[in-house]
FIKOLZA-1660 file (N, C-alpha, C; in steps of 0.1 Angstrom, whole numbers, plus 5000, padded with zeros to 4 digits):
% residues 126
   i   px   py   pz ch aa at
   1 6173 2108 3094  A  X  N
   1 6161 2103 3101  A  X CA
   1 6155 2114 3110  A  X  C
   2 6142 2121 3108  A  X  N
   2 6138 2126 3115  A  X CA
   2 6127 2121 3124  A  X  C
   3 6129 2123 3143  A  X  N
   3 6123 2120 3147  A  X CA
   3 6121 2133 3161  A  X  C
   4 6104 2127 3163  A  X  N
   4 6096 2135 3168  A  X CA
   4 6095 2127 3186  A  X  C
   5 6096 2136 3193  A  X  N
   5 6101 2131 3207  A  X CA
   5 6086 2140 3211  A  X  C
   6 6079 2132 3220  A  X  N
   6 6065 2140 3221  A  X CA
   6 6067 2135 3235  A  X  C
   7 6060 2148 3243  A  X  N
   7 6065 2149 3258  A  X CA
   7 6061 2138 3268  A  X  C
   8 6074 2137 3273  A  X  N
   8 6068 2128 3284  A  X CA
   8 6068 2133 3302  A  X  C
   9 6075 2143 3302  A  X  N
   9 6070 2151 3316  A  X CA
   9 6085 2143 3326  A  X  C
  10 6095 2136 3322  A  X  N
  10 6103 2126 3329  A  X CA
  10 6116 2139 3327  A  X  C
  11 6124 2137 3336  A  X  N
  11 6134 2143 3340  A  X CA
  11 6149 2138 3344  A  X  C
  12 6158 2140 3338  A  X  N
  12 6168 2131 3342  A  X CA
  12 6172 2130 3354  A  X  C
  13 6177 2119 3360  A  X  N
  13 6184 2123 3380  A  X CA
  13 6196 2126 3379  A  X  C
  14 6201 2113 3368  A  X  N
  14 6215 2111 3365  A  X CA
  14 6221 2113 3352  A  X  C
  15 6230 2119 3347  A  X  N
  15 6237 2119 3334  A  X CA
  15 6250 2116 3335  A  X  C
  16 6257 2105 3329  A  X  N
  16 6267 2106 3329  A  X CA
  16 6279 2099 3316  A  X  C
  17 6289 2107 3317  A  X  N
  17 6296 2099 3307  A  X CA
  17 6307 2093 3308  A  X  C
  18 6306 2083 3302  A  X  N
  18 6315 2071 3301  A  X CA
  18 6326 2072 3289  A  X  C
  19 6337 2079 3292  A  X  N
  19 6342 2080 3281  A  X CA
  19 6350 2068 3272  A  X  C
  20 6355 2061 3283  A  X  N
  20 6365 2052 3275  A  X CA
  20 6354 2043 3262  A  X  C
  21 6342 2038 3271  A  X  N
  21 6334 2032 3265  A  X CA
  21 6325 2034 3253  A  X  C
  22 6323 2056 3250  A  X  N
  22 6322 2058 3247  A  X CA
  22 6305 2055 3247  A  X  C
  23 6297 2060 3257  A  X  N
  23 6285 2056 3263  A  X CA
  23 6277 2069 3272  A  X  C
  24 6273 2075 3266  A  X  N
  24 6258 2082 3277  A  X CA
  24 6250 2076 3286  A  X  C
  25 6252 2078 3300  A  X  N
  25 6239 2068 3305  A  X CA
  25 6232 2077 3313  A  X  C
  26 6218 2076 3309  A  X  N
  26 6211 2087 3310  A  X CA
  26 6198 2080 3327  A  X  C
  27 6196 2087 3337  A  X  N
  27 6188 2081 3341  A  X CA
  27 6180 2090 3347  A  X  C
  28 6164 2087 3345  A  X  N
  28 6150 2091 3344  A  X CA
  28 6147 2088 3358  A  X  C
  29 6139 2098 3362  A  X  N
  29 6129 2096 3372  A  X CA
  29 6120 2086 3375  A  X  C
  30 6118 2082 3366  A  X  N
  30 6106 2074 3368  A  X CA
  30 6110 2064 3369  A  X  C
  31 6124 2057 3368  A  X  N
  31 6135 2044 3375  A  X CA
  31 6143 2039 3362  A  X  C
  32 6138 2044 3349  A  X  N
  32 6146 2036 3335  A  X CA
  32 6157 2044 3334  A  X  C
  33 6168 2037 3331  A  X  N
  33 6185 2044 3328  A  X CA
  33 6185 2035 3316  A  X  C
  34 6192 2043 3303  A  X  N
  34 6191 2040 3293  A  X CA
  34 6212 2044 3288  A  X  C
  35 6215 2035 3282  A  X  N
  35 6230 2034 3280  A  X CA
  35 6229 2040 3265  A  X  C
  36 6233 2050 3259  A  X  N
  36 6228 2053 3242  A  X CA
  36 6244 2058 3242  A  X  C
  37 6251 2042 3231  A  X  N
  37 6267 2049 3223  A  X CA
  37 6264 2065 3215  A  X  C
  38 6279 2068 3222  A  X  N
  38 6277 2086 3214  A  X CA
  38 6275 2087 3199  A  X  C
  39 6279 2074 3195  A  X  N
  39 6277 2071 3181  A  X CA
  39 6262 2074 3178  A  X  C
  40 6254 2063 3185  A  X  N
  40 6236 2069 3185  A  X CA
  40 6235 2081 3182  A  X  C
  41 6237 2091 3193  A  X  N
  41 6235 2102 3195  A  X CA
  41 6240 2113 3183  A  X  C
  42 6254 2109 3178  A  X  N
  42 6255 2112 3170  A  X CA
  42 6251 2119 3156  A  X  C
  43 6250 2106 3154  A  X  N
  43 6244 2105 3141  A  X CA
  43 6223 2104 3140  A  X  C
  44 6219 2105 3150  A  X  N
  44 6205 2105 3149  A  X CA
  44 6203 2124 3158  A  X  C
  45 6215 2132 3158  A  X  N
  45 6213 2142 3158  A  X CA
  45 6199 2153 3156  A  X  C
  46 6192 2162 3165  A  X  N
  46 6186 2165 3160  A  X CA
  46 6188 2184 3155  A  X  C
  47 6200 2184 3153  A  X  N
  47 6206 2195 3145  A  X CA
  47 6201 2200 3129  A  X  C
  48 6198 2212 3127  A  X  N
  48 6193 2215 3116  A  X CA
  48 6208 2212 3104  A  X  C
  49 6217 2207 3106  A  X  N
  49 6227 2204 3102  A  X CA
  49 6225 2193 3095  A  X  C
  50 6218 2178 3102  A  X  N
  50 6216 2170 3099  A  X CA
  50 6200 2166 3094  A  X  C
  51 6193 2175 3100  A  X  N
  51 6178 2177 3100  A  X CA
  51 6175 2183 3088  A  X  C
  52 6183 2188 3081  A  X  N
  52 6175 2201 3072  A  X CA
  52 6164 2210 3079  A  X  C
  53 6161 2218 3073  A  X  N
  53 6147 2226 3076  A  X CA
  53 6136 2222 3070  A  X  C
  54 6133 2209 3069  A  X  N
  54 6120 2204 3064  A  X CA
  54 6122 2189 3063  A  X  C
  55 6109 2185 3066  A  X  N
  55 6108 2167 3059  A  X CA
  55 6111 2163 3047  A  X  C
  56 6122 2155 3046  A  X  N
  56 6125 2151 3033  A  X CA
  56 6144 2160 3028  A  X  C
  57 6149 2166 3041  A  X  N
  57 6155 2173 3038  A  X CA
  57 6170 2169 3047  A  X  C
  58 6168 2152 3051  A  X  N
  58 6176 2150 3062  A  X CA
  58 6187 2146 3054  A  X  C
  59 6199 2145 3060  A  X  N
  59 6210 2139 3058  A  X CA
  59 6218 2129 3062  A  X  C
  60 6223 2115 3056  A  X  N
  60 6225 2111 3063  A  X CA
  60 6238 2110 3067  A  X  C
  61 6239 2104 3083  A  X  N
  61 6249 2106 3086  A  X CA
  61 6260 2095 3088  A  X  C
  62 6268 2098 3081  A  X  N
  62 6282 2086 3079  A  X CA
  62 6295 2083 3086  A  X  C
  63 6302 2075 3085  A  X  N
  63 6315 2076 3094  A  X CA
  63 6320 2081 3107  A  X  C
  64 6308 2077 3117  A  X  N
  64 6308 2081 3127  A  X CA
  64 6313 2072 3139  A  X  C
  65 6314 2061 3136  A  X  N
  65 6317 2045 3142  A  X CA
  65 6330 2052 3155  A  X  C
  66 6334 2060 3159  A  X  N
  66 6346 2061 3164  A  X CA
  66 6345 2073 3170  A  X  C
  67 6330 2084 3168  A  X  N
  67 6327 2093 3176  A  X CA
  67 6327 2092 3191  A  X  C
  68 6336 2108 3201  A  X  N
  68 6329 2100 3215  A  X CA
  68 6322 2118 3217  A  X  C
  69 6319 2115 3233  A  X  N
  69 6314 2135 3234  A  X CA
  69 6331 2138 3242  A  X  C
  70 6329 2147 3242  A  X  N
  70 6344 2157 3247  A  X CA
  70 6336 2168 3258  A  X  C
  71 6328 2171 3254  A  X  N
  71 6318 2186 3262  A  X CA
  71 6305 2181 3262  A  X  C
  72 6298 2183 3278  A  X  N
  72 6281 2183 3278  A  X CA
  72 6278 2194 3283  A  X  C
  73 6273 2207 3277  A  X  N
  73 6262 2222 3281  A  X CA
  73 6249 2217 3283  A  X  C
  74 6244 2222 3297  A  X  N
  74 6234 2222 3300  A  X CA
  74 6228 2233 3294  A  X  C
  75 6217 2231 3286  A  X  N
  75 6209 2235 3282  A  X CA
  75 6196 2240 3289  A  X  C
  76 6193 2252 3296  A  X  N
  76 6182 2255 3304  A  X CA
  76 6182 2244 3317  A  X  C
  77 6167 2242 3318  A  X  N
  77 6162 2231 3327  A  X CA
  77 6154 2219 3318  A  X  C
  78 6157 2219 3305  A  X  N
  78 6155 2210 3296  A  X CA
  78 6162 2201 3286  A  X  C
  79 6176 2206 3288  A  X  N
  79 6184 2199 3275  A  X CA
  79 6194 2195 3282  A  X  C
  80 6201 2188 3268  A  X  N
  80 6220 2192 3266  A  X CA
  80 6225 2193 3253  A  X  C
  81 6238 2201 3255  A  X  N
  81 6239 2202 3240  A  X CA
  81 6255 2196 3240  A  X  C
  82 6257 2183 3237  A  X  N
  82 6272 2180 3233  A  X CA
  82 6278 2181 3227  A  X  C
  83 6293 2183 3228  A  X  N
  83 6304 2182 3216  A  X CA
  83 6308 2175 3214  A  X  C
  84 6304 2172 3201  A  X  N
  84 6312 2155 3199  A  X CA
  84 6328 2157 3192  A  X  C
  85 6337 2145 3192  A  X  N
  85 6350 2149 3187  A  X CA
  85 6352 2149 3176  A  X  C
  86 6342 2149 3166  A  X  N
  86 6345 2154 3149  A  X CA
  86 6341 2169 3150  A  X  C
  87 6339 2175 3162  A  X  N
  87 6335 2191 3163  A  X CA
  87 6324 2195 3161  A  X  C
  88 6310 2184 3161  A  X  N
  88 6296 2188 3158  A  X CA
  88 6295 2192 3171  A  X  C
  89 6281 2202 3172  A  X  N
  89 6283 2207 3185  A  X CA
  89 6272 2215 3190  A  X  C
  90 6260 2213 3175  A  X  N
  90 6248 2220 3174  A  X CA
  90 6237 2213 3175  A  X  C
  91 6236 2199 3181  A  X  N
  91 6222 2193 3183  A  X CA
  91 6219 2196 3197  A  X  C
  92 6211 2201 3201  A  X  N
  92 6203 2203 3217  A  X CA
  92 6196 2191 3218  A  X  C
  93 6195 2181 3229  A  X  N
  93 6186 2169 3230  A  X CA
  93 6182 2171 3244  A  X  C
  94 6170 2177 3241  A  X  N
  94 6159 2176 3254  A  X CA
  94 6158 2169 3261  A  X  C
  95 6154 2171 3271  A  X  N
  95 6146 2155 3280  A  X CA
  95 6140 2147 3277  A  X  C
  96 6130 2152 3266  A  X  N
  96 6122 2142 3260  A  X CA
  96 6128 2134 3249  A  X  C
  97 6135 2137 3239  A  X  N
  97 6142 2133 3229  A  X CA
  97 6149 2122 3235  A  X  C
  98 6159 2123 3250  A  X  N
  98 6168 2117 3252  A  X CA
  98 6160 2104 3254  A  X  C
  99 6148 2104 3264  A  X  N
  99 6142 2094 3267  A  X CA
  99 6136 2086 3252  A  X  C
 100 6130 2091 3242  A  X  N
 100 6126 2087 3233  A  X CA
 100 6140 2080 3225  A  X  C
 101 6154 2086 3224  A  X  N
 101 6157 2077 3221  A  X CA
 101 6165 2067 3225  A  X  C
 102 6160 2066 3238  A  X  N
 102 6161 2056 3248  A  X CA
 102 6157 2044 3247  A  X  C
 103 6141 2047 3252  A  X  N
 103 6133 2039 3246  A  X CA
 103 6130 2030 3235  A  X  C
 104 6135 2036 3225  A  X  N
 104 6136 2035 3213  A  X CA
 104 6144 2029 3207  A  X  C
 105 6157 2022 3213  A  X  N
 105 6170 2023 3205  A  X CA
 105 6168 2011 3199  A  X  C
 106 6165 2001 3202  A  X  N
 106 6160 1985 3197  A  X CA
 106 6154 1989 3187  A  X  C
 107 6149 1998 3178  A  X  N
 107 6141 1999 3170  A  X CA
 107 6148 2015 3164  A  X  C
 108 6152 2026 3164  A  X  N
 108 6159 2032 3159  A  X CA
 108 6171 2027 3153  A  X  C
 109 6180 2022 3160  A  X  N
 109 6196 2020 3160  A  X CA
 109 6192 2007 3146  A  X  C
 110 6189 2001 3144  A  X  N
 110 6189 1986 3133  A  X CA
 110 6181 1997 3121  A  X  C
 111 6172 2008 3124  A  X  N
 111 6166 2013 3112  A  X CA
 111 6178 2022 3108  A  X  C
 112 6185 2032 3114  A  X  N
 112 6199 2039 3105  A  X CA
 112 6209 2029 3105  A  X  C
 113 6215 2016 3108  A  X  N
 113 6217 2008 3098  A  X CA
 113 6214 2004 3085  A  X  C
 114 6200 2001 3086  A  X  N
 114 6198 2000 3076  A  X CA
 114 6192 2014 3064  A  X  C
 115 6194 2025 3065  A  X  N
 115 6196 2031 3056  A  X CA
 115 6210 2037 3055  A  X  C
 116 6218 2035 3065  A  X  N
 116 6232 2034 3058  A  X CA
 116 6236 2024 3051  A  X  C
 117 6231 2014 3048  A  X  N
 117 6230 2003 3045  A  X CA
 117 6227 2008 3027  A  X  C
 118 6213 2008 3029  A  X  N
 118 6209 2014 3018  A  X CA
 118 6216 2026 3007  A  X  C
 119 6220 2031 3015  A  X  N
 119 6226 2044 3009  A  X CA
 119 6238 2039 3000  A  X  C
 120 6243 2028 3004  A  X  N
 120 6259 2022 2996  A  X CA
 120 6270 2023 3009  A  X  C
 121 6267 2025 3021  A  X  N
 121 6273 2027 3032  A  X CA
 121 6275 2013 3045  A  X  C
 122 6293 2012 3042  A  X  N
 122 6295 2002 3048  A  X CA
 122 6295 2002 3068  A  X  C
 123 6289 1996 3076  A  X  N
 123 6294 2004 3093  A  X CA
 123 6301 1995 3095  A  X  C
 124 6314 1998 3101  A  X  N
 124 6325 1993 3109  A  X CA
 124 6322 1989 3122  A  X  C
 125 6315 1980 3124  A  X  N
 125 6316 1980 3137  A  X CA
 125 6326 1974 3146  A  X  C
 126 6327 1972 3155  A  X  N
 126 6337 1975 3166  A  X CA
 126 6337 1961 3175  A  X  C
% end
């Protein structure tokens, strides 16, 4: 699933992680904190790994039900780049991305279901 995070000028105050629960909670300036499982993050990766180098070139991503982060690198004055515990470790998620898939999750998170779904892909949920 490729998705396009288009700027929103918002800045995180707070980041923090929750490990047992396996939870990002990210909170914005502008007063929204947003809870996104590492699983989300995961798997809607915006890594050329998962992204391909073109539309139509994504991969999807499977068996992740059980991912947490282990490492968060701050990335400039714009990102982070986590390590998740299957050892992915190449997606950078901006400020803007993070908030988009923030915002977003009611409506991302049920659509990669449903093409895991599609794909012949069972989720375990928890």
């Amino acid at each position: 699933m490729r998705i396009k995070a288009e700027e929103t000028g918002r800045t995180p105050t707070e980041i923090k992680l929750h490990q047992v629960s396996r939870v990002l909670e990210v909170a914005f300036d502008d007063g929204q904190c947003f809870t996104l499982p590492c699983e989300y993050l995961r798997v809607l990766t915006p890594s050329a790994e998962a992204m391909g180098h073109a539309p139509g070139e994504e991969i999807l991503q499977v068996g992740k039900e059980d991912v947490s982060i282990t490492e968060i690198r701050p990335v400039g004055n714009y990102a982070i780049a986590p390590t998740f515990s299957d050892g992915h470790n190449s997606g950078i998620y901006s400020w803007d991305l993070l908030y988009k898939l923030g915002a977003e999750y009611a409506r991302l998170w049920p659509q990669y279901l449903q093409e895991l779904k599609a794909a012949g892909h069972a989720h375990s949920q928890h």
